[in-house]
C-alpha positions as a Markdown table, in Angstrom:
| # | Residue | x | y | z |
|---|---|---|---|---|
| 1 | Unk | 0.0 | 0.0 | 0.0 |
| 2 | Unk | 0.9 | 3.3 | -0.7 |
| 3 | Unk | 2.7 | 5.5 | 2.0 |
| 4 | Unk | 2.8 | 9.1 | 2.0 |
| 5 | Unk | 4.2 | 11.1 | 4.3 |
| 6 | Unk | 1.3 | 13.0 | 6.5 |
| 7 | Unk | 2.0 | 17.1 | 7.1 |
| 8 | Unk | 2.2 | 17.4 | 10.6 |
| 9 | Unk | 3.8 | 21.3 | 11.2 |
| 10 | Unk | 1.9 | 23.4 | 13.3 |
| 11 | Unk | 0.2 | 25.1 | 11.2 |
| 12 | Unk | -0.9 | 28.3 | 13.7 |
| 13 | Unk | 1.0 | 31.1 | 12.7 |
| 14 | Unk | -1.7 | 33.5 | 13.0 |
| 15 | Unk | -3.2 | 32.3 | 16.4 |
| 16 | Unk | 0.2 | 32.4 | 17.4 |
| 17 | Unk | 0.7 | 36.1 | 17.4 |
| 18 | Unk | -0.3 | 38.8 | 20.1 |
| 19 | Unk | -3.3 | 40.6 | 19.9 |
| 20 | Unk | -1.0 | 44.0 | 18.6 |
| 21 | Unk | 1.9 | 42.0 | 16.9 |
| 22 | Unk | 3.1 | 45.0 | 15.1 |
| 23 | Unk | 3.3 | 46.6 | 19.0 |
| 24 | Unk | 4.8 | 43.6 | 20.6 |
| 25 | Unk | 6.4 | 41.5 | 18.4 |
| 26 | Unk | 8.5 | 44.5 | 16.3 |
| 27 | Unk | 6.5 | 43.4 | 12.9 |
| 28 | Unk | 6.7 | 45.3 | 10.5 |
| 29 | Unk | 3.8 | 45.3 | 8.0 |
| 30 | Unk | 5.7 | 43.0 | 5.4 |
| 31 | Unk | 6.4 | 40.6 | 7.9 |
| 32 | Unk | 3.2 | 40.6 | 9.3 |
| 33 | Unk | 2.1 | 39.9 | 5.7 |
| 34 | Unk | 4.2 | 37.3 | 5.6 |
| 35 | Unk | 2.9 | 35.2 | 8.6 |
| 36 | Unk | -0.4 | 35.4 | 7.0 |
| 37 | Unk | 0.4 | 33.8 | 4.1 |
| 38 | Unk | 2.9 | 31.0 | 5.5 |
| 39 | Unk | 0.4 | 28.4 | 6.6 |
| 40 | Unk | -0.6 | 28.4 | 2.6 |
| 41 | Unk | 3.0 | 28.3 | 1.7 |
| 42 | Unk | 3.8 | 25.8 | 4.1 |
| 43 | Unk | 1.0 | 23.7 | 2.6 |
| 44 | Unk | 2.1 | 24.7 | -1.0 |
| 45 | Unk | 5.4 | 23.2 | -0.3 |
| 46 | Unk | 4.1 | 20.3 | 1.3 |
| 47 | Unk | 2.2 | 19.2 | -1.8 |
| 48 | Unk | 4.1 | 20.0 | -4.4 |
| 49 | Unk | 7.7 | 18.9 | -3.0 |
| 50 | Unk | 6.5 | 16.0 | -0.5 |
| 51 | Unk | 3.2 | 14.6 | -1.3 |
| 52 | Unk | 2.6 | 14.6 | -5.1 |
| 53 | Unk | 6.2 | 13.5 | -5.8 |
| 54 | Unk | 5.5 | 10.4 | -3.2 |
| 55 | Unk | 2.0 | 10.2 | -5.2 |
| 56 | Unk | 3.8 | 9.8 | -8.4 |
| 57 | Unk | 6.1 | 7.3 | -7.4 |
| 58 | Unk | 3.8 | 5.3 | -5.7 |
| 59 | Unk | 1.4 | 5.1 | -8.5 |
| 60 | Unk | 4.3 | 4.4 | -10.9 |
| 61 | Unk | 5.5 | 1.1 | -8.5 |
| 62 | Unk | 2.2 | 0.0 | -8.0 |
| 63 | Unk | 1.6 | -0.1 | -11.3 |
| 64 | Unk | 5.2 | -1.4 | -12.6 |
| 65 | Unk | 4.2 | -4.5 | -9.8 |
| 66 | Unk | 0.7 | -5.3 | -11.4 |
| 67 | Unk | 1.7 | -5.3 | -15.0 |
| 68 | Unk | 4.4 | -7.5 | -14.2 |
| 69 | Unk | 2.4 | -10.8 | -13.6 |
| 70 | Unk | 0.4 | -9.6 | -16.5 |
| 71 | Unk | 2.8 | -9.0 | -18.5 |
| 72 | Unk | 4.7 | -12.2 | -17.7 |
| 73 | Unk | 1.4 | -14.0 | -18.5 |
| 74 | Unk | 0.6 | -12.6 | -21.8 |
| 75 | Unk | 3.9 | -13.8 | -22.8 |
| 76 | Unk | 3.6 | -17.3 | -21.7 |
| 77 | Unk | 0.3 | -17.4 | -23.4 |
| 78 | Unk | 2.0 | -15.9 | -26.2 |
| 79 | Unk | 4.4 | -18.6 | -26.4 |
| 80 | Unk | 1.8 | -21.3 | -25.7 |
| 81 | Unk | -0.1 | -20.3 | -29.0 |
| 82 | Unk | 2.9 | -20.0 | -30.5 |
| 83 | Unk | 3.5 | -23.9 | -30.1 |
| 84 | Unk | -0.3 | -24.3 | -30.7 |
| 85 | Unk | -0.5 | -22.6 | -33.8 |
| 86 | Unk | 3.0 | -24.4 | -34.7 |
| 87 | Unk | 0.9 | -28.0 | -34.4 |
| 88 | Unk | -2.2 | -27.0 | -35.9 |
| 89 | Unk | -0.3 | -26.1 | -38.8 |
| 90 | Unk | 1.2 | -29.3 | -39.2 |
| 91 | Unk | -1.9 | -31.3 | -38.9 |
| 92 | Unk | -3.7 | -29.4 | -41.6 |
| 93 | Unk | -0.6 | -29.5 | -43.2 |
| 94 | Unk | -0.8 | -33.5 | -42.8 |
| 95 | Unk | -4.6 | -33.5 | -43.3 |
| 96 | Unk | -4.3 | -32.0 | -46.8 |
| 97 | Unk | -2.0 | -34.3 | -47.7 |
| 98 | Unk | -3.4 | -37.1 | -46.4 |
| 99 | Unk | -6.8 | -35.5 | -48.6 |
| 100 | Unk | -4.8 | -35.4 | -52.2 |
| 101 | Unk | -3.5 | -39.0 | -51.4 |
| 102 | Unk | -7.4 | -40.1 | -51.3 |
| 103 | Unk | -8.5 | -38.3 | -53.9 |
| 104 | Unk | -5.3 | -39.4 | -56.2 |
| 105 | Unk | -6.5 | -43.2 | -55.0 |
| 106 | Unk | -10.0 | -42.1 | -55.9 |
| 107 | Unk | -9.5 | -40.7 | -59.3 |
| 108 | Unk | -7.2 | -44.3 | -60.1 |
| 109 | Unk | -10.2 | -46.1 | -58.9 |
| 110 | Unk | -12.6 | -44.0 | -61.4 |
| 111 | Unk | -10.3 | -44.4 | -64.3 |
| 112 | Unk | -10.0 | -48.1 | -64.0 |
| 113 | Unk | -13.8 | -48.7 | -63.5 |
| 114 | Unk | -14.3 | -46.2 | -66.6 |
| 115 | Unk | -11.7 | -48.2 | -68.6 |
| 116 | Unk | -13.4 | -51.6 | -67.4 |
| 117 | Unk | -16.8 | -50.2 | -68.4 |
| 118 | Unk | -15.5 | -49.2 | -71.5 |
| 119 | Unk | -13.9 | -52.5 | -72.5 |
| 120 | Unk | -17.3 | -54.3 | -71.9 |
| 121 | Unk | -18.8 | -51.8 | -73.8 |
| 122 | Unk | -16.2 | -52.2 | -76.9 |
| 123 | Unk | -16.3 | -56.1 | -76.7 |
């Protein structure tokens, strides 16, 4: 299964401050600007450089190991009709043949019985 990494920062930078942080924490408006907006960053950062990597890689794994049986099975089936095809060839193959040699025995037969007739019919 799939492990990603959980974001677990505190993520209370606003609550965090006093109730006049420009007063009593020396803030000046830019930096007071800038505590507003790191929770978002912090989650930004979180998704794009920790958990969507780990999501890609994951996904990619878990789907490299289940087209591996798969794959490994198509190609054993692969070979299987391979050899199938291989002998089903060779007994049409042997079929036919066997096919001409009857009708070749056939068509002797029906020559000599026309011959036959036609020598009673002559005499």
């Amino acid at each position: 299964m799939l492990q990603l990494t959980q974001l677990s920062g505190n993520l209370n930078f606003i609550s965090e401050l006093s109730d006049e942080p420009n007063i009593d924490e020396c803030l000046s408006a830019d930096q007071l600007k800038a505590k507003f907006d790191l929770a978002g960053n912090t989650i930004k950062q979180y998704i794009n450089g920790t958990l969507l990597p780990q999501l890609v890689n994951g996904i990619e794994t878990e789907l490299l190991q289940a087209t591996t049986p798969i794959a490994a099975e198509a190609s054993a089936s692969s070979a299987q009709l391979s050899s199938s095809l291989s002998s089903l060839s060779a007994t049409v193959t042997g079929n036919y043949m066997n096919l001409l040699t009857m009708f070749a025995q056939m068509t002797d037969i029906l020559h000599a019985r026309i011959d036959a007739l036609e020598a009673q019919l002559g005499s």
